[in-house]
C-alpha positions in Angstrom: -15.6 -18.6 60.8 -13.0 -19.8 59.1 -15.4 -21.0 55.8 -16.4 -17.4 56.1 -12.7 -16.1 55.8 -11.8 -18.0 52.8 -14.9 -16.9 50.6 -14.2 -13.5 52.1 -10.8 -13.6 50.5 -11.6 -15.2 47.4 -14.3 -12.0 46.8 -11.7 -9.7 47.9 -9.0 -11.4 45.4 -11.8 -11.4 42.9 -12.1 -7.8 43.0 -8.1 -7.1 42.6 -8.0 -9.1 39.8 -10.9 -7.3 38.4 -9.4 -4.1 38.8 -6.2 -4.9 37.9 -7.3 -6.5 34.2 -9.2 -3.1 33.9 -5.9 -1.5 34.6 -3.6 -3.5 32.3 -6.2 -2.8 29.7 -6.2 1.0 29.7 -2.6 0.9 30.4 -1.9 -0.8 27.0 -4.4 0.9 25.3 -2.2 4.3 26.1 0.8 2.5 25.6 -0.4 1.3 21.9 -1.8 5.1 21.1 2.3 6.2 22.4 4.0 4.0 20.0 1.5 4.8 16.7 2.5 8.3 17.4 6.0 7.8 17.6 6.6 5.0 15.1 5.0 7.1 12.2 8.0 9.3 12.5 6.6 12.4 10.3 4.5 10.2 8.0 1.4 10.2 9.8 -1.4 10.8 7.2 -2.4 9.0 4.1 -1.6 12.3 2.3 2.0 11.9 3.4 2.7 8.9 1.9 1.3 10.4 -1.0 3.7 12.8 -1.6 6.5 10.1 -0.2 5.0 7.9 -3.9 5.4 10.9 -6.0 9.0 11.9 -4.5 9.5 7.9 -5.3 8.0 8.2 -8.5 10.2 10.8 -9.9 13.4 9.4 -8.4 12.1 6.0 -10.9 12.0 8.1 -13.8 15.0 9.5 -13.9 17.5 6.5 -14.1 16.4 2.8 -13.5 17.8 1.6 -9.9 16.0 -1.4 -8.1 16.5 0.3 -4.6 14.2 3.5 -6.2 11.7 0.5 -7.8 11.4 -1.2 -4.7 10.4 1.9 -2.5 8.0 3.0 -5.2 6.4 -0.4 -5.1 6.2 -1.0 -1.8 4.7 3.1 -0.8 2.0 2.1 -3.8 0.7 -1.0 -2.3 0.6 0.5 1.3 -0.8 3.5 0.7 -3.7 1.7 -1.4 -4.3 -1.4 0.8 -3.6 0.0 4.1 -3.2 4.0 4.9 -6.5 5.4 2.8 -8.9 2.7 4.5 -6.8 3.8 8.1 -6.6 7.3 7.7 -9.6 9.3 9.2 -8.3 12.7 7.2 -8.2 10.6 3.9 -10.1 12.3 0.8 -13.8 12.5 1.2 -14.4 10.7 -2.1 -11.0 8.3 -1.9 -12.9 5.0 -1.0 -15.5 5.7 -3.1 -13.3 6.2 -5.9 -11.3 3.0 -5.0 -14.6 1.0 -5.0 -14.4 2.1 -8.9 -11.1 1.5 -10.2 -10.8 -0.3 -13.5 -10.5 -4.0 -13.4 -6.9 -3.6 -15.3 -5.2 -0.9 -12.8 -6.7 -2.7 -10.0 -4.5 -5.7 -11.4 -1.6 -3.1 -11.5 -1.7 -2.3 -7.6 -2.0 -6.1 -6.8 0.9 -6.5 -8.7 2.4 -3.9 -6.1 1.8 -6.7 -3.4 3.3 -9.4 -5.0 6.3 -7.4 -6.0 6.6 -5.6 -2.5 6.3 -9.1 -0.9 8.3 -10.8 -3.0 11.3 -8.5 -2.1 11.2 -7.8 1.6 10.7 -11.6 2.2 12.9 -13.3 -0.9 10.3 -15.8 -1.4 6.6 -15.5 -1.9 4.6 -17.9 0.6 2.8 -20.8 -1.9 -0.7 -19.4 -0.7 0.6 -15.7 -2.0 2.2 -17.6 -5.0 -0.7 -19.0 -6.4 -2.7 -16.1 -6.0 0.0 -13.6 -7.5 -0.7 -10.8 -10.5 2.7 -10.8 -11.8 3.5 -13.5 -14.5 7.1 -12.4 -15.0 9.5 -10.0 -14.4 12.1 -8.7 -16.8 15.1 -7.4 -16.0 16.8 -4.0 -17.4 16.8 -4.2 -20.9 15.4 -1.7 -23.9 12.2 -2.7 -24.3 10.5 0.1 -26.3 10.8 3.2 -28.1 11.4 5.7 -25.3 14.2 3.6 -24.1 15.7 2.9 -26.7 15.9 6.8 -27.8 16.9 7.8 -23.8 19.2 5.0 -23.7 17.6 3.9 -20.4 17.2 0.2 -19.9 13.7 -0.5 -17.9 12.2 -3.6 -15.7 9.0 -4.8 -17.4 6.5 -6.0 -15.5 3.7 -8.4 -17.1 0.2 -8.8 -15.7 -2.1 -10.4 -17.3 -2.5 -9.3 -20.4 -0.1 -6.5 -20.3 3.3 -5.6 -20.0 4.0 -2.3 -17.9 7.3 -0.2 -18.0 8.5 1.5 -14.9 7.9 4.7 -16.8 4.4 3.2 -17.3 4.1 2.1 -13.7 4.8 5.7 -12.7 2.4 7.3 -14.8 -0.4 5.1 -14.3 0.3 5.0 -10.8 0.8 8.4 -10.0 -2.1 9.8 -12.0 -4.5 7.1 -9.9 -3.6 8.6 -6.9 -3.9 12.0 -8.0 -7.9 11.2 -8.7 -8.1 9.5 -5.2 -6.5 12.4 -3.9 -8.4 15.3 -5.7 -11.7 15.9 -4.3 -12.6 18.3 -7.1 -12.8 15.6 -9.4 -15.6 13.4 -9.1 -16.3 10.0 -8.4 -18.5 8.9 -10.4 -16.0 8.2 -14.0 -12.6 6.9 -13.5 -10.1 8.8 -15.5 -9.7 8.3 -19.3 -6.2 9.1 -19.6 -5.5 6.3 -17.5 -7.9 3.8 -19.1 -6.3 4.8 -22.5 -2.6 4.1 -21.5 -3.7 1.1 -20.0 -4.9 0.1 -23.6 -1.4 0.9 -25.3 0.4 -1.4 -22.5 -1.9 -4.6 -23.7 0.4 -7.5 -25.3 
């Protein structure tokens, strides 16, 4: 009787714990769904960080500051590598246009990472070192006609074979996710104006 009582128990304790990890589970699956809600705070679509990068990319043409660089960098490389692959309402033709980005912009946007990276953490891990687009950074300085003329000193960013202004970075940027983000435009050719200024950036 008493055998009996123990294996009794054991099923019994069996079942709680059954029903109690089927608890916990749905419990933290609500609790997860909560905080994605709330921690978006108003930027909940891929859309919105769109027009967060274009509010960004103006503030970066007007007057060089490395806090207005940094967000700019930092919204790009998100909102390519993370919101438009998460983002049910994205673009119909957004990941099929991403699948076709020229080699060179696609080094642009990887750049993003390295630079985004690079900033919130100080130091780049060796792994993300050795892998990193970015072969230097410049500081302010006037580095071409336009900024010499506005009297606007500008980061340069080289990658690759190319050196980028911030007022390059902004227009190349901006008019890539303008195609991802245009469904009217279609997939299937990737945008010459960007392929041509990508040409007047090589070294």
């Amino acid at each position: 009787m008493h055998s009996e009582d123990h294996v009794w128990n054991e099923v019994l304790m069996r079942i709680f714990l059954s029903i109690f990890f089927v608890y916990l589970t749905v419990m933290t699956n609500k609790s997860n769904n909560f905080l994605n809600k709330q921690l978006n705070y108003g930027i909940e679509t891929s859309y919105d960080m769109f027009l967060k990068l274009l509010y960004e990319g103006h503030k970066v043409g007007e007057n060089y500051h490395p806090y207005d660089c940094f967000n700019f960098f930092v919204t790009a490389w998100h909102l390519f590598n993370d919101w438009l692959d998460k983002d049910p309402q994205r673009p119909k033709f957004a990941l099929e246009k991403k699948g076709r980005t020229h080699s060179e912009m696609l080094d642009l946007l990887y750049a993003f990472r390295d630079l985004s990276n690079g900033s919130k953490h100080m130091l780049l891990k060796k792994s993300a070192f050795k892998k990193r687009k970015v072969a230097k950074v410049f500081s302010p300085i006037i580095g071409d006609w336009r900024a010499f003329f506005t009297n606007t000193p500008q980061i340069y960013i080289w990658v690759g074979e190319s050196i980028y202004s911030m007022w390059d970075i902004r227009y190349l940027t901006t008019h890539y996710f303008s195609w991802l983000f245009d469904d009217s435009i279609s997939p299937q050719k990737f945008p010459n104006v960007i392929v041509d200024h990508l040409k007047r950036c090589t070294i």
